[in-house]
C-alpha positions in Angstrom: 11.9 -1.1 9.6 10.3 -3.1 7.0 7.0 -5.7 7.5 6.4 -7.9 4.9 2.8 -9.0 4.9 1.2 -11.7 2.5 -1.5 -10.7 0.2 -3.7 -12.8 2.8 -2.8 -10.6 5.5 -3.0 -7.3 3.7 -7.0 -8.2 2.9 -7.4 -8.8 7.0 -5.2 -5.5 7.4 -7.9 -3.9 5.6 -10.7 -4.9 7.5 -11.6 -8.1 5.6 -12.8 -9.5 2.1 -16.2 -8.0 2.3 -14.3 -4.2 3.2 -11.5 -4.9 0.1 -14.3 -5.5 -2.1 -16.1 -2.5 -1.6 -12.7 -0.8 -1.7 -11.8 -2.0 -5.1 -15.5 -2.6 -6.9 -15.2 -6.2 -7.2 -16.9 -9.4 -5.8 -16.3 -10.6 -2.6 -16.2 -13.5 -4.5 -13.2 -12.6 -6.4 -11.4 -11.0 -3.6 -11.4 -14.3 -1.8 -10.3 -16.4 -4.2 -7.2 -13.6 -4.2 -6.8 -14.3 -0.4 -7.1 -18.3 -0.8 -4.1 -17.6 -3.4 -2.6 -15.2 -1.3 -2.1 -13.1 -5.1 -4.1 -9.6 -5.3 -3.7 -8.5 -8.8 -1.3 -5.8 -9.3 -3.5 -3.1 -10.4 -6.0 -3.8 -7.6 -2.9 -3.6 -5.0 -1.9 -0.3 -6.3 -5.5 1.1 -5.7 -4.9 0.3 -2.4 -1.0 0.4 -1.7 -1.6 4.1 0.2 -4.5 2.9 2.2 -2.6 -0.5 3.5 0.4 1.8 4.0 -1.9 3.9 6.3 -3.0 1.1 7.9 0.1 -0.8 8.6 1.2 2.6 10.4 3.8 2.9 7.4 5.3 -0.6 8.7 4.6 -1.6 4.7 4.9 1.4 2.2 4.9 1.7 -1.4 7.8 1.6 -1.7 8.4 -1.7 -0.3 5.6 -2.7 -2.4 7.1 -2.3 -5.4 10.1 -1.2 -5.2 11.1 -1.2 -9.1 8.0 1.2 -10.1 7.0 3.2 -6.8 8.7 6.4 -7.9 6.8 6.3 -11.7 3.2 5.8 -9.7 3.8 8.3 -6.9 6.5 10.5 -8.0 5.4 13.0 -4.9 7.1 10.1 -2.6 10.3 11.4 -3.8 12.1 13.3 -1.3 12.5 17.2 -2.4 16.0 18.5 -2.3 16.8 22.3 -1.3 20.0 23.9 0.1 20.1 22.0 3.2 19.9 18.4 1.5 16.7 16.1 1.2 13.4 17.0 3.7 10.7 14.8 4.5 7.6 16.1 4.1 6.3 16.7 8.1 3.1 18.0 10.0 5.3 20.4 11.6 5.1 19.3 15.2 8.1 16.4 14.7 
């Protein structure tokens, strides 16, 4: 399953415009004006694509993201093949 949040909601995801501008070194200034726009600029929402992914309990991932590029950013997302087909990556207890 797939959730598709706004920009807006991915800033309140994250605890907020005061907690996504500590995040990503810019004004909370700035980072409002990206949530009255509902636009984060691209480079700023790859710095924190893994963290909303975390967040979102991988409801929203990279990959839905940005789903042309993801596998050029974070090639390790790419499932590993061996001889019993493609494995996810696991903690060992699923």
């Amino acid at each position: 399953m797939n959730l598709n949040l706004t920009h807006q909601q991915m800033i309140g995801l994250l605890g907020g415009v005061k907690a996504v501008s500590k995040r990503t070194g810019v004004s909370v200034q700035a980072v409002n004006k990206w949530k009255l726009q509902d636009a984060i600029p691209v480079d700023k929402l790859m710095m924190l694509a893994a963290l909303i992914e975390k967040e979102s309990h991988g409801l929203v991932t990279r990959q839905d993201m940005f789903p042309k590029s993801w596998l050029w950013v974070w090639p390790e997302l790419v499932p590993k093949q061996n001889g019993f087909g493609n494995q996810e990556e696991t903690d060992g207890y699923s």
